[in-house]
N, C-alpha and C positions, 0 to 999 in steps of 0.2 A: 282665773286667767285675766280678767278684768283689772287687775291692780297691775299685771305684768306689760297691758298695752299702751303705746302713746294716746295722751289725752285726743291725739284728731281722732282716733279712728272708732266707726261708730259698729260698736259691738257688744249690744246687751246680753247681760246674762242670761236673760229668760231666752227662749226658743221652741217652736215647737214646726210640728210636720203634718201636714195638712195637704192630704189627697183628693182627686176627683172619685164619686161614686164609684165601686168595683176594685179600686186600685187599694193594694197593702206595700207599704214603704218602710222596712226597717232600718234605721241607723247602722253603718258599722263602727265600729269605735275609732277616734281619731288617737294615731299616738302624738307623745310632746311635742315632737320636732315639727307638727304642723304648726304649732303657737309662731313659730320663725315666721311664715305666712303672713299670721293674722298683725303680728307687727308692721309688714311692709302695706298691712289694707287690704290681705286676701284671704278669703276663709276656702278651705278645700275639704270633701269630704266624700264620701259614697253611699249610697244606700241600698240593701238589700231586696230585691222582688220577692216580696212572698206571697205573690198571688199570681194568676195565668199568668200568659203572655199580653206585654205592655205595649199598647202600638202608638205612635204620633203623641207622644210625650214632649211634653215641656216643661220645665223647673226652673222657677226662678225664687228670688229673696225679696220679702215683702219686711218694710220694718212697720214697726205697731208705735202705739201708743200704750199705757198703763191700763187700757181696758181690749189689749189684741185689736185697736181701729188702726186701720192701714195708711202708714204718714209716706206720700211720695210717692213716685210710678215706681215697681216691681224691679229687679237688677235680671237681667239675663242669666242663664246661668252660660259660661264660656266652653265650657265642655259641653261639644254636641254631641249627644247620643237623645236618639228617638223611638228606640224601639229595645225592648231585654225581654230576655227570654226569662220562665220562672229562675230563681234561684238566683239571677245573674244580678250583676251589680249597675249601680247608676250613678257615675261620677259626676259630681258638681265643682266648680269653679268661681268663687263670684266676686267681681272690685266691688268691696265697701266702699262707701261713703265716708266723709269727714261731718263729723259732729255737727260742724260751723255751717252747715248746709240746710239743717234744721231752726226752727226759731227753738226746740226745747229738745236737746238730745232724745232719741225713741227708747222708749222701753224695753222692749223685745223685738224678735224678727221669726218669718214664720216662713218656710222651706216649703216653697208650695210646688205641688206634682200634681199634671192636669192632663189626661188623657183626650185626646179629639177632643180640646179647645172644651172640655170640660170644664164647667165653677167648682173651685175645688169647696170643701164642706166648711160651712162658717165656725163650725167648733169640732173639739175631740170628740170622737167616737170610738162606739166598744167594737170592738171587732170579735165576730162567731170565730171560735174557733174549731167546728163541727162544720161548719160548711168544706162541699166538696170544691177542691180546687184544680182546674184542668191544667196536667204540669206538660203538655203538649208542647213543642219548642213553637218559638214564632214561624212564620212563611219568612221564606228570601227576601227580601226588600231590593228595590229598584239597583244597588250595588252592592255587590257579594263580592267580599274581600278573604284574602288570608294576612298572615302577620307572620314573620320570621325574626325573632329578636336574634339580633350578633353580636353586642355588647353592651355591657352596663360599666358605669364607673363611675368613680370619685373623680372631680379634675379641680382644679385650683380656684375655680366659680364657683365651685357646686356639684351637680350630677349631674350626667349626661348617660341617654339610653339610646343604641341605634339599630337600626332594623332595617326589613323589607317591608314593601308592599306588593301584593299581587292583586289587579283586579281582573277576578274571575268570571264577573259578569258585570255588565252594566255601562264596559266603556263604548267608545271612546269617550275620554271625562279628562277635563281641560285640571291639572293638578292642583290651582287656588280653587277648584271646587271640591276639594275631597278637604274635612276637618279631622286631624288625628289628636285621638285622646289619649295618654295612659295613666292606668291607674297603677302606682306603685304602694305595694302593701310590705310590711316584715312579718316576720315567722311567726308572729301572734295570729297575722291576718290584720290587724288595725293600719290603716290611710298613712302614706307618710307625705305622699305628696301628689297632687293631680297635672300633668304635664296638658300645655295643646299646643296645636300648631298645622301647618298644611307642609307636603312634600316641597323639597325645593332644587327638583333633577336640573341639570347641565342640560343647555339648549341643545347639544349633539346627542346626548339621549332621547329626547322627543323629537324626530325631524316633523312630524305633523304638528308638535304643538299639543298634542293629547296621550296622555296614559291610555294602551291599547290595551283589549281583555288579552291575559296570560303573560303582559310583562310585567318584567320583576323591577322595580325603584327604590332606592334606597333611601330614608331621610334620618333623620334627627331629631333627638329632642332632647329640651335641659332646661336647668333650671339654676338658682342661685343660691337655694338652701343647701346647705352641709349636708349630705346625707349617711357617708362615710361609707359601711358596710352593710348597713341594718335594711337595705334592700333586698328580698328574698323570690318577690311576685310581682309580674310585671305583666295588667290586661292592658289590651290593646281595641282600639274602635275606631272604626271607618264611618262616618257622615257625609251623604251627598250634602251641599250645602243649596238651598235655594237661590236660583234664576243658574244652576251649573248647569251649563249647555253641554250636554251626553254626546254630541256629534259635531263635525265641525260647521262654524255658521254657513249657515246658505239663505238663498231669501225666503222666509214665510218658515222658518224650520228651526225651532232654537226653543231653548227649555232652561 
C-alpha cells in the first residue's frame, strides 16, 4: 500500500499492537476501500477484545524508529470508546502526520492499548492460550445509551448513516458532550470505514439545553469515501466526553 500513498503522508509498512498488561487486542481485517482514508492522512481500523471486559481504555499511534524507539508525542485516537465488553470491537481513528514533520521519515508505528493509564508492554508477547477468560459483560458506565439506525446510503460525497439516540441513563448531558462513533463493516466483517462526530439537535428540541434520560435525538453521520453498497454492519458507541456537565450548571455543581 505504501507505493499507492502520497509521498507527505507518514505511514510505515511495519506496525505492530502493543497492550497494557491483562489486555488481548486482535486486529480485524481492513478491506481496500480503507486505503481511500490512508491517502487523505487517516488510518481507520477496529480491534477485537479477546480477553475480559476492558475499562478506561485509551489507543493511540506511536511512530518508531528502525529499532520500535518512539519518534514524537503519541496521535489520539479520534474514535472515543472506553470501555468493550469481551468479544466486542474497538474502533480507531487517527490523523497521520506528514513525513516533513520528522528530521528522517519513522520506520513503523505501534497501536498502543492501555488500560487504567496502563505502560503498555515494551515488546511482543506470547499470549497463553489456556488461561481462563471471564467473558462477563462489562458494568453500565456513567451513560447508558441505545442506537436506532434509520438509514444508510450512498449520496454524491460519500456515505452517510442516520439514526437515533436514546439516553437511558446518565442524563441530563449537554449534546457536545456525548462522542458518537460508528464502525461500518461488509459481509466479510473487515473495517470499511470508522465515522465520529457528536449529535446536532435543533434548539426547539432541547428547551433546557440538555439531552434528557428516555429522549429520543436524531443525528448524522458521513463521510467522503465512496462506499457504494458494500456496507452491511453498522456499530454504534456512545462516549461521555470529559469535563461533560451531566446536569445543568449551578454554582459549585458541574462535572
Amino acid at each position: 500500500m505504501r507505493s499507492t500513498l502520497p509521498q507527505w503522508v507518514a505511514m510505515p509498512r511495519d506496525a505492530r499492537i502493543l497492550t497494557s498488561d491483562g489486555l488481548e487486542m486482535r486486529p480485524l481485517k481492513n478491506s481496500a476501500v480503507t486505503y481511500e482514508n490512508a491517502k487523505l492522512g487517516v488510518l481507520v481500523g477496529a480491534l477485537r477484545n479477546a480477553g475480559g471486559c476492558a475499562r478506561n481504555l485509551t489507543v493511540r499511534l506511536q511512530y518508531t524508529d528502525d529499532h520500535w524507539r518512539p519518534l514524537g508525542d503519541p496521535i489520539e485516537n479520534e474514535a472515543r470508546v472506553s470501555q468493550v465488553d469481551p468479544g466486542a470491537a474497538l474502533p480507531y481513528r487517527f490523523r497521520l502526520r506528514r513525513n516533513d514533520e520528522f528530521k528522517e521519515p519513522p520506520s513503523g508505528y505501534i497501536v498502543q492499548v492501555a488500560e487504567d493509564g496502563k505502560a503498555v508492554a515494551a515488546t511482543l508477547q506470547w499470549v497463553d492460550r489456556n488461561r481462563k477468560i471471564d467473558t462477563s459483560p462489562c458494568p453500565p458506565t456513567d451513560l447508558v445509551t441505545t442506537f436506532a439506525e434509520k438509514k444508510r446510503r450512498a449520496t454524491l460525497s460519500g456515505y452517510r448513516v442516520d439514526g437515533t439516540l436514546t439516553v437511558n441513563n446518565g442524563g441530563p448531558v449537554r449534546p457536545d458532550g456525548i462522542m458518537l462513533t460508528a464502525l461500518l463493516l461488509d459481509e466479510g466483517g473487515e473495517v470499511l470505514e470508522v465515522l465520529t462526530g457528536i449529535p446536532e439537535p435543533k434548539p426547539k428540541e432541547l428547551p433546557s439545553g440538555f439531552i434528557e434520560n428516555a429522549q429520543v435525538i436524531a443525528f448524522s453521520l458521513s463521510t467522503g469515501i465512496p462506499l457504494g453498497k458494500a456496507v452491511q454492519t453498522v456499530q454504534f458507541f456512545a462516549e461521555l466526553l470529559p469535563g461533560a456537565r451531566l446536569v445543568p450548571e449551578s454554582p459549585g455543581k458541574q462535572e
